[in-house]
mmCIF file of the C-alpha atoms, coordinates in Angstrom:
data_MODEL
# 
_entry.id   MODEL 
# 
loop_
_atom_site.group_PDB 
_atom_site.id 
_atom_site.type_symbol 
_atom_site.label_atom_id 
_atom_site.label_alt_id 
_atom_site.label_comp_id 
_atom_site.label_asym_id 
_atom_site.label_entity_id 
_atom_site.label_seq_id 
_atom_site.pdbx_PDB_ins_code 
_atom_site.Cartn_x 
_atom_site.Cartn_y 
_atom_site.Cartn_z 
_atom_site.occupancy 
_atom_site.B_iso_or_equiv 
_atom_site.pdbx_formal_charge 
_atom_site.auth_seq_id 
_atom_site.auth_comp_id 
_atom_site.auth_asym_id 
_atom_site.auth_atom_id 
_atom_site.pdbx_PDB_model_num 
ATOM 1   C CA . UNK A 1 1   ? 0.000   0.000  0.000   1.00 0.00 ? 1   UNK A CA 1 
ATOM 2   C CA . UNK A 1 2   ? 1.537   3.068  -0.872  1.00 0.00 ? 2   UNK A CA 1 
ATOM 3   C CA . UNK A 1 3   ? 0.007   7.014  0.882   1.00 0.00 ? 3   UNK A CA 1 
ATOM 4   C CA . UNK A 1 4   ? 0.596   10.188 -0.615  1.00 0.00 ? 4   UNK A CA 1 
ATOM 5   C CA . UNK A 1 5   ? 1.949   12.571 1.717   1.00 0.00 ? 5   UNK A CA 1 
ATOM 6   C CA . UNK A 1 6   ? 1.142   15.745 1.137   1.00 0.00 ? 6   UNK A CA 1 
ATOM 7   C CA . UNK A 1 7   ? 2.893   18.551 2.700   1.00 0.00 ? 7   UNK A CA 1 
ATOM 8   C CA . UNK A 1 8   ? 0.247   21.831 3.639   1.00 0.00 ? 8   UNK A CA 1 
ATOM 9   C CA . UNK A 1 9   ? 1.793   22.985 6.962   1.00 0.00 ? 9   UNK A CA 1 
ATOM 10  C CA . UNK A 1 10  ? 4.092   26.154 6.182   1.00 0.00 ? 10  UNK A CA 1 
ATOM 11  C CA . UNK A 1 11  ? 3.789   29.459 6.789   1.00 0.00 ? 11  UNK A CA 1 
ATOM 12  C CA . UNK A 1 12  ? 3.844   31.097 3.270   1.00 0.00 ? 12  UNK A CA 1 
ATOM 13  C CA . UNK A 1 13  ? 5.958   33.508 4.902   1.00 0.00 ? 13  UNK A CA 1 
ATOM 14  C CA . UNK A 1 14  ? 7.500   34.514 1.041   1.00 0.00 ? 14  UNK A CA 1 
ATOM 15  C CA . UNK A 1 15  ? 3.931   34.758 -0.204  1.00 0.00 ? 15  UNK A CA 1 
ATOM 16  C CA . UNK A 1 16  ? 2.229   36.227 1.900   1.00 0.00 ? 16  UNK A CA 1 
ATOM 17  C CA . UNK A 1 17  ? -0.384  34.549 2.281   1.00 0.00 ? 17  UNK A CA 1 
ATOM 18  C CA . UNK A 1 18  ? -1.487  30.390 2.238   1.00 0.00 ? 18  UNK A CA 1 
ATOM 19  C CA . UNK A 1 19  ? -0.248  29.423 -1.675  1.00 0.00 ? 19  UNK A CA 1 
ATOM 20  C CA . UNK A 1 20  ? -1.618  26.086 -1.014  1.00 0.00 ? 20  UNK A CA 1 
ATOM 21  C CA . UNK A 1 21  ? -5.131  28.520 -1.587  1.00 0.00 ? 21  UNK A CA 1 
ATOM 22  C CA . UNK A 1 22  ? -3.925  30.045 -4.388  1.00 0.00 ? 22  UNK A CA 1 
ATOM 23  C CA . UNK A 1 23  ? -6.468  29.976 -7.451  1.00 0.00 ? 23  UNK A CA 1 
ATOM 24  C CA . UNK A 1 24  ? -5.476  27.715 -10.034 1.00 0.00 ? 24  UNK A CA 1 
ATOM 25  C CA . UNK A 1 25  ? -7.867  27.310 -12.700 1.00 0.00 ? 25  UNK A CA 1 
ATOM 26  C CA . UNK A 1 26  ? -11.016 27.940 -10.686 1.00 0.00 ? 26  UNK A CA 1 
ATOM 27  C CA . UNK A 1 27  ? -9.829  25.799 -7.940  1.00 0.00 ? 27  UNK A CA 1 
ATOM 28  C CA . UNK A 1 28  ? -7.278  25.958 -5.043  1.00 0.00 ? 28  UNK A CA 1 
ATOM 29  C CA . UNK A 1 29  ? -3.867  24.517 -6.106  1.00 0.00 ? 29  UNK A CA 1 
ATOM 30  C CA . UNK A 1 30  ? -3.663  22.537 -3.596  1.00 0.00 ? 30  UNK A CA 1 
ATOM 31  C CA . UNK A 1 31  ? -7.144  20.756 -4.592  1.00 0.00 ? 31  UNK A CA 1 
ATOM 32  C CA . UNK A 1 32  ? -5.149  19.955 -8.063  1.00 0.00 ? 32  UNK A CA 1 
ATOM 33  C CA . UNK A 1 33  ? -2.442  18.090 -6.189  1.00 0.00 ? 33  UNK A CA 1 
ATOM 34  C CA . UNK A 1 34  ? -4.836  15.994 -4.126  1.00 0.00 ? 34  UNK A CA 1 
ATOM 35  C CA . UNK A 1 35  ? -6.769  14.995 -6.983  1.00 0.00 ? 35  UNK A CA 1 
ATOM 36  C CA . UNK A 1 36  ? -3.989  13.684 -8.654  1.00 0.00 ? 36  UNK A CA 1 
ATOM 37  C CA . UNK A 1 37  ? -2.421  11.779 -6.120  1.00 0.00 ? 37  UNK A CA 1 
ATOM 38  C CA . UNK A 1 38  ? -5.977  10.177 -4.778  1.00 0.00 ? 38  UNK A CA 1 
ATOM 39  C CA . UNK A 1 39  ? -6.255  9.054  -9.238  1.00 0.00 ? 39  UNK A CA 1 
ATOM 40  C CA . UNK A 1 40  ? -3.486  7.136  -7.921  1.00 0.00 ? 40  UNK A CA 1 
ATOM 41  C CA . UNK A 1 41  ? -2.983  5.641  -4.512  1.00 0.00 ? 41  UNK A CA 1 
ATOM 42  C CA . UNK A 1 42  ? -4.485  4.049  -1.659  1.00 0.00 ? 42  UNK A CA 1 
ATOM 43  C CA . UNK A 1 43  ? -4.999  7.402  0.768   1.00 0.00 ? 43  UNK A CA 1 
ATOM 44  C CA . UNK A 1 44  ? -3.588  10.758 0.764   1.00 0.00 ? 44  UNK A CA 1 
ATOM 45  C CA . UNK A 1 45  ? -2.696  12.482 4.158   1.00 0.00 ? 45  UNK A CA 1 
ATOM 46  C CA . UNK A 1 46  ? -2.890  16.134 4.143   1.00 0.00 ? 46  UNK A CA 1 
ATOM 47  C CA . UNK A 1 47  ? -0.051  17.562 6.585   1.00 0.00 ? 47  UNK A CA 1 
ATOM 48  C CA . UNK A 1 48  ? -1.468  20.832 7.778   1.00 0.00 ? 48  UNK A CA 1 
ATOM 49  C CA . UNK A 1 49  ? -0.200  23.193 10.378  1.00 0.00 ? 49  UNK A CA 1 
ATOM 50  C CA . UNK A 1 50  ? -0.515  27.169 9.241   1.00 0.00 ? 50  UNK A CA 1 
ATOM 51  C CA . UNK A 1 51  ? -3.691  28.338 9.067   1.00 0.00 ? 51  UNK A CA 1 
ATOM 52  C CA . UNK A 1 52  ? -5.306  25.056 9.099   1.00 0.00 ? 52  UNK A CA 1 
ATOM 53  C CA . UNK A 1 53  ? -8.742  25.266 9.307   1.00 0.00 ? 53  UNK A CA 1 
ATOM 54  C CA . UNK A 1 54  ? -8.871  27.025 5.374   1.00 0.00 ? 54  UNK A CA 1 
ATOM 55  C CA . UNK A 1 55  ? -6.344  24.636 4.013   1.00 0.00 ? 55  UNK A CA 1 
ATOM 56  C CA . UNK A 1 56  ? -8.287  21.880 4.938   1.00 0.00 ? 56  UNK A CA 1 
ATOM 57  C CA . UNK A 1 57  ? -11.677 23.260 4.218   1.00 0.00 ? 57  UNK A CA 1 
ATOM 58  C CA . UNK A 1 58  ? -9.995  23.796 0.829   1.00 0.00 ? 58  UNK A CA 1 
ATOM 59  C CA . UNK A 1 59  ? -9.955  19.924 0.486   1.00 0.00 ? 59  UNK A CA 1 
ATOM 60  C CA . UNK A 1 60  ? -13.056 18.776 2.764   1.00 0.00 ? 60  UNK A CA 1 
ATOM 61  C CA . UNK A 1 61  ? -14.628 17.164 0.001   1.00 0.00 ? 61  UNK A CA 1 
ATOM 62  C CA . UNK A 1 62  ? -11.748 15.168 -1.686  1.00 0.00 ? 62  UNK A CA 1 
ATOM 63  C CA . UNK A 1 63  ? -11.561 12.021 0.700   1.00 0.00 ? 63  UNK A CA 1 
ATOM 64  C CA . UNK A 1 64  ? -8.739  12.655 2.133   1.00 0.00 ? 64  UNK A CA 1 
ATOM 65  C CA . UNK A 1 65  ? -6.781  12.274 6.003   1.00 0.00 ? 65  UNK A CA 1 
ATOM 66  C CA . UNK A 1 66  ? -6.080  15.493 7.422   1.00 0.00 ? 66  UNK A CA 1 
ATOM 67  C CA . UNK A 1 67  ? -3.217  15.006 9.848   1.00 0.00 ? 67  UNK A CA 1 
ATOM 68  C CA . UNK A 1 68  ? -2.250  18.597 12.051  1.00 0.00 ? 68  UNK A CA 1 
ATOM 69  C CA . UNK A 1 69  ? 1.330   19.193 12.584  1.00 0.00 ? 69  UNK A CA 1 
ATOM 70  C CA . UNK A 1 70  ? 1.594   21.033 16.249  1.00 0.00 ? 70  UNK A CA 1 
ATOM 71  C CA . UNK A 1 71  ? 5.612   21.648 15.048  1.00 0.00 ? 71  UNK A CA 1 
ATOM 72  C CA . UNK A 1 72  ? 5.086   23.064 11.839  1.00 0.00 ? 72  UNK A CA 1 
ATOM 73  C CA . UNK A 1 73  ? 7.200   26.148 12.490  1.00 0.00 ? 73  UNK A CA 1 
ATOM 74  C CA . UNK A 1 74  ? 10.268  23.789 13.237  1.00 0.00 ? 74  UNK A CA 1 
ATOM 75  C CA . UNK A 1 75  ? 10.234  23.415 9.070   1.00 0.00 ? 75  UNK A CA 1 
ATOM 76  C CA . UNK A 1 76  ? 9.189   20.845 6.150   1.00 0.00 ? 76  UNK A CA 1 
ATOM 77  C CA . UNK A 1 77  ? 10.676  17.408 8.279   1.00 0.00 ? 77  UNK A CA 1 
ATOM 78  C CA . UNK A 1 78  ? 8.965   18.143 11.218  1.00 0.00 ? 78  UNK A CA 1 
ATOM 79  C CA . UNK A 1 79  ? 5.471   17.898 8.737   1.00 0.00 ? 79  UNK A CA 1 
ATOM 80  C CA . UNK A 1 80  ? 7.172   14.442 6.927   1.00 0.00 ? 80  UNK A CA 1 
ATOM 81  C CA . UNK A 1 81  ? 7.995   13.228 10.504  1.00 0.00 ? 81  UNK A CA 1 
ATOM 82  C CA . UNK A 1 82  ? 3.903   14.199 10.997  1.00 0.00 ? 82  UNK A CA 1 
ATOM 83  C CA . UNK A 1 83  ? 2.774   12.492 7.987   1.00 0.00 ? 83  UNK A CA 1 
ATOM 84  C CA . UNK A 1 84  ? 4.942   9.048  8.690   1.00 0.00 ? 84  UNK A CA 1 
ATOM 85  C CA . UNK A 1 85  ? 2.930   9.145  11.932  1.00 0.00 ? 85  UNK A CA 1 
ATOM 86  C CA . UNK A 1 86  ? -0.653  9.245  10.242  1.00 0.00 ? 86  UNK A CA 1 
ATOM 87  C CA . UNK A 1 87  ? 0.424   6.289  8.416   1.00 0.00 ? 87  UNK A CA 1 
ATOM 88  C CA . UNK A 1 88  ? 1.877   3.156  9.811   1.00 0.00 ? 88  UNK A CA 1 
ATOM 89  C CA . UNK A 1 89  ? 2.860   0.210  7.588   1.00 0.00 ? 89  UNK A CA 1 
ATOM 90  C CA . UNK A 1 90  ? 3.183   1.993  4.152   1.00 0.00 ? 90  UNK A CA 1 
ATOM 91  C CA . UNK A 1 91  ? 5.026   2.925  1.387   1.00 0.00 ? 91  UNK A CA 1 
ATOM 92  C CA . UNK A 1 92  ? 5.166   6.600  1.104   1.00 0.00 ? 92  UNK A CA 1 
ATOM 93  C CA . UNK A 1 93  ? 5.139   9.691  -1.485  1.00 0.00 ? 93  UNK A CA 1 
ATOM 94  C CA . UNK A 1 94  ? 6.077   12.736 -0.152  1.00 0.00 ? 94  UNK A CA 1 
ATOM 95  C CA . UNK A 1 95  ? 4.678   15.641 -2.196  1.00 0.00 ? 95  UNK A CA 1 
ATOM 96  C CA . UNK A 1 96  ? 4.465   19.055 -1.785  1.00 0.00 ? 96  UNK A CA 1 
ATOM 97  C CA . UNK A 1 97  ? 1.248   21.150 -1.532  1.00 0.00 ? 97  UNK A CA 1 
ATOM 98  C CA . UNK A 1 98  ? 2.250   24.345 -3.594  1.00 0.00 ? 98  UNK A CA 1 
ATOM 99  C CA . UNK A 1 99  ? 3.054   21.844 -6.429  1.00 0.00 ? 99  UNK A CA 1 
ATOM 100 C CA . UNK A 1 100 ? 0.597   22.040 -9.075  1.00 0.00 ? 100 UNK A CA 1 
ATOM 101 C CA . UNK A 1 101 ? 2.472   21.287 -12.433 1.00 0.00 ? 101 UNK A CA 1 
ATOM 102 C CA . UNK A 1 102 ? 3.163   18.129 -10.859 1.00 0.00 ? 102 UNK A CA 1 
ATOM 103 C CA . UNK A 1 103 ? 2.172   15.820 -13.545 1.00 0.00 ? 103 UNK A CA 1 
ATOM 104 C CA . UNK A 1 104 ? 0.822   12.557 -12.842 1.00 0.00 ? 104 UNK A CA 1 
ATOM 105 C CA . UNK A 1 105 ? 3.179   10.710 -15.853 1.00 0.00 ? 105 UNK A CA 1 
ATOM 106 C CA . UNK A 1 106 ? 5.944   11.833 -12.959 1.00 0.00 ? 106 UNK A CA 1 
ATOM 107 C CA . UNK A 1 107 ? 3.798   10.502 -10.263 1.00 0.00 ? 107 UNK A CA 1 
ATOM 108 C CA . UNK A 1 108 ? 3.518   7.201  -12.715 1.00 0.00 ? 108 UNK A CA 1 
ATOM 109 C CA . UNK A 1 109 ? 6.951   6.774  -13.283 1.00 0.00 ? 109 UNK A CA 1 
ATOM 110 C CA . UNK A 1 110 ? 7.774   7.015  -9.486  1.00 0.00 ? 110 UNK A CA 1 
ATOM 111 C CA . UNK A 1 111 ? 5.260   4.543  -8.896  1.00 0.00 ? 111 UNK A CA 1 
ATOM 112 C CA . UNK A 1 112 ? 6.472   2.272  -11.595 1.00 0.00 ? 112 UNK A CA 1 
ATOM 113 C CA . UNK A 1 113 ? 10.063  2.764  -10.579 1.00 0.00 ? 113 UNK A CA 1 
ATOM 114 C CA . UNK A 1 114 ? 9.249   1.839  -6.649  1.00 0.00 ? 114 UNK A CA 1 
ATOM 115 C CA . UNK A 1 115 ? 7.742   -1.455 -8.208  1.00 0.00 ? 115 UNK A CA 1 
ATOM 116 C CA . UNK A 1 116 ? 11.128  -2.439 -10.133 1.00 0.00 ? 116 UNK A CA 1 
ATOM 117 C CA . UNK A 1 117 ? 13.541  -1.352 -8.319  1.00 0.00 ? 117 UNK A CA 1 
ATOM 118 C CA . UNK A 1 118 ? 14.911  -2.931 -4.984  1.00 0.00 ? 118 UNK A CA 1 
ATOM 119 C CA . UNK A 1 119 ? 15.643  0.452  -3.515  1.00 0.00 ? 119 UNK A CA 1 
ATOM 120 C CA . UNK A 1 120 ? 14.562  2.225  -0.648  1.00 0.00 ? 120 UNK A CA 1 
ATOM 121 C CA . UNK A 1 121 ? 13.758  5.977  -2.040  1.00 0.00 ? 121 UNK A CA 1 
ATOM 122 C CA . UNK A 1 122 ? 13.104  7.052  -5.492  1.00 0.00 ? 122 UNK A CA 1 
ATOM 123 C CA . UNK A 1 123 ? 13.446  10.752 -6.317  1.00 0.00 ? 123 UNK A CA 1 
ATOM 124 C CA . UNK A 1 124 ? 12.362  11.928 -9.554  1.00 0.00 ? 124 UNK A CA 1 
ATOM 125 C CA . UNK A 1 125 ? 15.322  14.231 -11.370 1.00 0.00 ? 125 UNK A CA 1 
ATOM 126 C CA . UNK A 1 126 ? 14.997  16.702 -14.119 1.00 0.00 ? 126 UNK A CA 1 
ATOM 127 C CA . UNK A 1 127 ? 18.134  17.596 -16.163 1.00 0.00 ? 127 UNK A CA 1 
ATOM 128 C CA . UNK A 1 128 ? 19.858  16.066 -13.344 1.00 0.00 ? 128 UNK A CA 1 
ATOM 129 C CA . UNK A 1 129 ? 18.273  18.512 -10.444 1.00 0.00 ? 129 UNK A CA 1 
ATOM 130 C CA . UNK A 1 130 ? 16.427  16.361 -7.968  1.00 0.00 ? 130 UNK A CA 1 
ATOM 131 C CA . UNK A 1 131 ? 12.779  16.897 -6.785  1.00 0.00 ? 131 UNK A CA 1 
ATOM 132 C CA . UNK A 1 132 ? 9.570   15.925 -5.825  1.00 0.00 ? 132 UNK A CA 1 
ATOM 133 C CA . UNK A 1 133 ? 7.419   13.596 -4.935  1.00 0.00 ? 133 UNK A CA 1 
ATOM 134 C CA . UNK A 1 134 ? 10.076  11.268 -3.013  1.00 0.00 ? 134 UNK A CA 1 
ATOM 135 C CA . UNK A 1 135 ? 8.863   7.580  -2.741  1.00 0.00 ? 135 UNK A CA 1 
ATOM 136 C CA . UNK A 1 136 ? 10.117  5.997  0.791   1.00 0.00 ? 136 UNK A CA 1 
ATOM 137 C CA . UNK A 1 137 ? 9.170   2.735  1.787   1.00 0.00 ? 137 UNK A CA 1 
ATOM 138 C CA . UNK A 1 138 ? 8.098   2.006  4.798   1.00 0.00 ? 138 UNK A CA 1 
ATOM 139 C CA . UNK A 1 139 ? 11.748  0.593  6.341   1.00 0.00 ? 139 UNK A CA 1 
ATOM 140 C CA . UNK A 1 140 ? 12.761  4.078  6.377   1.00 0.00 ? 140 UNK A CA 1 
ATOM 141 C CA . UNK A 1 141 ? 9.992   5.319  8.766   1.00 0.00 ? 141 UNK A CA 1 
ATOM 142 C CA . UNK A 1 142 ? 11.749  4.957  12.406  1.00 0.00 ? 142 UNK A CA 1 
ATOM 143 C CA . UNK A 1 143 ? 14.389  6.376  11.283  1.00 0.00 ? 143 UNK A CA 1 
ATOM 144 C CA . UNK A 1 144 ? 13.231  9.590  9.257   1.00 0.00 ? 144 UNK A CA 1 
ATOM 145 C CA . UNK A 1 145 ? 11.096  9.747  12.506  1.00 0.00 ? 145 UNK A CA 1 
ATOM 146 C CA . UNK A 1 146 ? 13.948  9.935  15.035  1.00 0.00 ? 146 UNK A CA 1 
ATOM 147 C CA . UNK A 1 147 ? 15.779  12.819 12.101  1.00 0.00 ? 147 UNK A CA 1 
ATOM 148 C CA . UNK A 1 148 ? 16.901  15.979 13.727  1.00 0.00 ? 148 UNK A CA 1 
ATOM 149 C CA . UNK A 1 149 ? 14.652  18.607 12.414  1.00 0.00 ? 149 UNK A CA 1 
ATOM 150 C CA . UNK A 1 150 ? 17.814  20.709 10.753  1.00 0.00 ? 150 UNK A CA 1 
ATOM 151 C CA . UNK A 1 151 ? 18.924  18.375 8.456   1.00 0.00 ? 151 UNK A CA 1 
ATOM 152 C CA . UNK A 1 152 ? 15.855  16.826 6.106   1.00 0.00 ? 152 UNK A CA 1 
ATOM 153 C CA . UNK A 1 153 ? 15.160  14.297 4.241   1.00 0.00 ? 153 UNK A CA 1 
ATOM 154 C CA . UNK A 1 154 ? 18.476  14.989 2.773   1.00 0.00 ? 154 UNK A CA 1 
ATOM 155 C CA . UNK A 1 155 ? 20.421  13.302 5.753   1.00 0.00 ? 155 UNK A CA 1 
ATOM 156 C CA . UNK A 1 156 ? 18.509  10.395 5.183   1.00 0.00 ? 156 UNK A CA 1 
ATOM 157 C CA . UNK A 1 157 ? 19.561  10.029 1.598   1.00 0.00 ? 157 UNK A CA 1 
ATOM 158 C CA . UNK A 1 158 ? 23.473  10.556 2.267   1.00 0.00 ? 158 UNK A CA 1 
ATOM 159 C CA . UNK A 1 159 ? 23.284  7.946  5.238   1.00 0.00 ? 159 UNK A CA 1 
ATOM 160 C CA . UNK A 1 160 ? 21.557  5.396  2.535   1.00 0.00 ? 160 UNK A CA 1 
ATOM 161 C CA . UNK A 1 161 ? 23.442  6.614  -1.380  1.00 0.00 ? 161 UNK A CA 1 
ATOM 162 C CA . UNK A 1 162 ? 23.308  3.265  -2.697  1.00 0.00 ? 162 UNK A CA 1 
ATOM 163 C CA . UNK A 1 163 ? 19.310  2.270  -1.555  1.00 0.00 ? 163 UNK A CA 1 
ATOM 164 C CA . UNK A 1 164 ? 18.597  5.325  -3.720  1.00 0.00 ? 164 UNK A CA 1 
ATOM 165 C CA . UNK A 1 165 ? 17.151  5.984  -7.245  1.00 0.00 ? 165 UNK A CA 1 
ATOM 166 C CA . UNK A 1 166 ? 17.172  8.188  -9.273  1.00 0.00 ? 166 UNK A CA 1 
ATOM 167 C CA . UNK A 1 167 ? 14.699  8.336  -12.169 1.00 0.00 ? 167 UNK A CA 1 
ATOM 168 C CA . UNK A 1 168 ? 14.872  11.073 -14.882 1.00 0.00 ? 168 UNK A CA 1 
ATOM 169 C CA . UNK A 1 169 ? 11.636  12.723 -16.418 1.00 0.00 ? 169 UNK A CA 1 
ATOM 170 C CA . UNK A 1 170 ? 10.604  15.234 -18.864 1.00 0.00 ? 170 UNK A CA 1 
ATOM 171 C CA . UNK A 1 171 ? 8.524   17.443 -16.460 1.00 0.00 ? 171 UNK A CA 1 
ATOM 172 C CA . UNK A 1 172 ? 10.355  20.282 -15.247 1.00 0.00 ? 172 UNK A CA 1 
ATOM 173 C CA . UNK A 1 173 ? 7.409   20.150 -12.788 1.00 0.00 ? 173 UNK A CA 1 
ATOM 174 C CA . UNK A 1 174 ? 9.152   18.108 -10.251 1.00 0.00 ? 174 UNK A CA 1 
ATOM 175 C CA . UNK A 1 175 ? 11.551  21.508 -9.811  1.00 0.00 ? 175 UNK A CA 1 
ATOM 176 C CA . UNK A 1 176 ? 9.167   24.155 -9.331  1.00 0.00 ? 176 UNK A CA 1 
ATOM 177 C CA . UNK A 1 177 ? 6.641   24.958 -6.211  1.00 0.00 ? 177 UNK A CA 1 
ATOM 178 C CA . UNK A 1 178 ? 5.448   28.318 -5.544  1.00 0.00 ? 178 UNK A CA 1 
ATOM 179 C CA . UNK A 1 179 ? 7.320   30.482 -2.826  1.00 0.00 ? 179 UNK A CA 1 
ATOM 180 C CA . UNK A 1 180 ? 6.992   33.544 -3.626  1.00 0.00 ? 180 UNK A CA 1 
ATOM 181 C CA . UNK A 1 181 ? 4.641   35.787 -5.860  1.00 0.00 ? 181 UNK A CA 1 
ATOM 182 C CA . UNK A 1 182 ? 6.603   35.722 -8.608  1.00 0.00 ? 182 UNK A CA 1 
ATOM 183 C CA . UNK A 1 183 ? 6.836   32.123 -8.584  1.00 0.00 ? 183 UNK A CA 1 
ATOM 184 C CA . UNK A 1 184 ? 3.310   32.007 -8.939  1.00 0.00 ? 184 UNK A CA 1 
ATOM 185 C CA . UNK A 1 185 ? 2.785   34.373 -12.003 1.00 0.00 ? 185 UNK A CA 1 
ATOM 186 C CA . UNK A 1 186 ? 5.149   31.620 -13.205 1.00 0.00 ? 186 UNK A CA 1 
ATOM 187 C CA . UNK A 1 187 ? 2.162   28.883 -12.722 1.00 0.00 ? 187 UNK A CA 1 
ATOM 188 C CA . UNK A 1 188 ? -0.366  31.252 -13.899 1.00 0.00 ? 188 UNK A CA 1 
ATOM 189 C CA . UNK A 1 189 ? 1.628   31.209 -17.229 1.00 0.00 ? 189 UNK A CA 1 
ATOM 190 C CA . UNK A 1 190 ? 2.020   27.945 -17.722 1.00 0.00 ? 190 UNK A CA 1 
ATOM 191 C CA . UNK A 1 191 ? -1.074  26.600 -16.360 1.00 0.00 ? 191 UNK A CA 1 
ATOM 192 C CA . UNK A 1 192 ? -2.856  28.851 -19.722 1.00 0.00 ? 192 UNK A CA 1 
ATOM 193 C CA . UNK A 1 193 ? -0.781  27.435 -21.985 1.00 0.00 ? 193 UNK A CA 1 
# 
């Protein structure tokens, strides 16, 4: 069984204001990111944490977990570490909520990869940059659970090099989330095209 994790907690402090809310054709971009990863796995947990009661109203109605992260100033692991928790026993993809060019032939290919592959972690790469969604399987839970908060995910990788794989795509997608507000005029643009 494999749960999407979907990471809604942060502050938006670059923004502004909650971009997991922003409009994205007629509907919240977080809403597109759900949708996409419920097409495709067993449950999605929504990681909230930051103004939590309108993120999650913004997904009420997609069938998803809503999980609250009480440490969500402490930064992104501290909402992974939160997300592990709401789901015990699983594979995992980690995705992030202000990610809504993610396309689901990346999402696919992770998948597909994780199936193959005897390896721990999959991480989707685009001309060679890493990016998201990371698939972890379940072996990897204790310990991304007892991670120091200043390191990430990251530490996890360089303890484990060789139980990692990387798997290139053609969607520059898996680079780009939206931080600040130029970042999303970016997605405005491209989501018209």
């Amino acid at each position: 069984m494999v749960v999407g994790i979907v990471l809604a907690a942060g502050m938006s402090t670059r923004m502004g204001r909650p971009k997991q809310l922003l409009p994205l054709g007629g509907r919240p971009a977080l809403a597109w990111i759900v949708d996409l990863l419920a097409a495709r796995l067993d449950q999605v947990v929504v990681v909230l944490g930051h103004r939590a009661e309108e993120i999650a109203a913004a997904v009420a109605d997609c069938g998803v977990t809503l999980a609250m992260n009480e440490n969500y100033r402490q930064g992104m692991l501290s909402s992974v570490q939160c997300g592990l928790r709401a789901a015990v026993d699983v594979d995992y993809l980690i995705c992030l909520g202000d990610q809504p060019q993610l396309a689901g032939s990346v999402v696919e290919q992770v998948l597909q990869a994780s199936t193959t592959a005897d390896r721990g972690m999959v991480i989707p790469t685009y001309e060679g940059k890493r990016g998201h969604p990371i698939y972890l399987r379940s072996k990897y839970r204790r310990e991304v659970l007892a991670l120091s908060l200043d390191g990430g995910l990251n530490r996890l990788m360089q303890r484990h090099p060789d139980d990692v794989l990387e798997v290139a795509v053609a969607e520059d997608g898996i680079l780009e989330d939206m931080d600040t507000p130029a970042d999303y005029q970016h997605q405005l643009k491209k989501w018209k095209q």
